[in-house]
N, C-alpha and C positions, 0 to 999 in steps of 0.2 A: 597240518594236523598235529596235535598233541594230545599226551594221555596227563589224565589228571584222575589221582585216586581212581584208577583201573578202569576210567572210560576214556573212550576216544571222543575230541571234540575234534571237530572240522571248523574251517577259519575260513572265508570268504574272502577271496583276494578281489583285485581290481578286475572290474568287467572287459578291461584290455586283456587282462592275462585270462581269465574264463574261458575270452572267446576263444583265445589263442590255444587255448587247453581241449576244449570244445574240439576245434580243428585237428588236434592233433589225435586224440582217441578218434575220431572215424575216418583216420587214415590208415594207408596198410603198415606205417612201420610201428603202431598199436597194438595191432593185431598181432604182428611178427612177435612185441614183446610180451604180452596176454601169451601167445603162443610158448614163448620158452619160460617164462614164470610157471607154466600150467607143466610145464615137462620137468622142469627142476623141481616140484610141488611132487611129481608125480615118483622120479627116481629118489626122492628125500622117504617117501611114504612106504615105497617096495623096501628101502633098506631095514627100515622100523619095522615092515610085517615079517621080514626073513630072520631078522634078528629078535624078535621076539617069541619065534617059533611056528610062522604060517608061513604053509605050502606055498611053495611059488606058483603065482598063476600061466594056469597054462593057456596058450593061442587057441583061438576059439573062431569059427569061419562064422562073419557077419551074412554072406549072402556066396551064392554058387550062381554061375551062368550055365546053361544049357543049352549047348548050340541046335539052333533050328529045334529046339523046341517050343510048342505050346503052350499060353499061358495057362496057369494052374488057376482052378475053378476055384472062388471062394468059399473057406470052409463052409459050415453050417451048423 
């Protein structure tokens, strides 16, 4: 990849290395690194929102279990 006057161009390597690049993003250690790129992205962004003067966010419960309870009736 190169930037040329503030665009990205993409560069087309040999179909050996493709494939081999191909193989390597749908494997787990892609993901692991997609994974820590997306957390260093993330702790890079909280430092810029707290230093720029926004509230830190606060922990928020995605879902609750309820033992031996019933499923809840779709709203309407």
């Amino acid at each position: 990849m190169h930037i040329y006057r503030n665009c990205v161009v993409k560069i087309m390597m040999s179909n050996e290395f493709e494939k081999a690049l191909d193989a390597f993003l749908e494997g787990a250690e892609a993901d692991e690194a997609h994974q820590a790129l997306y957390d260093i992205i993330r702790v890079a962004f909280l430092a810029g929102w707290r230093s720029a003067g926004g509230d830190p966010p606060q922990e928020q419960k995605l879902f609750e279990l309820i033992p031996g309870g019933k499923p809840l009736e779709p709203s309407k």
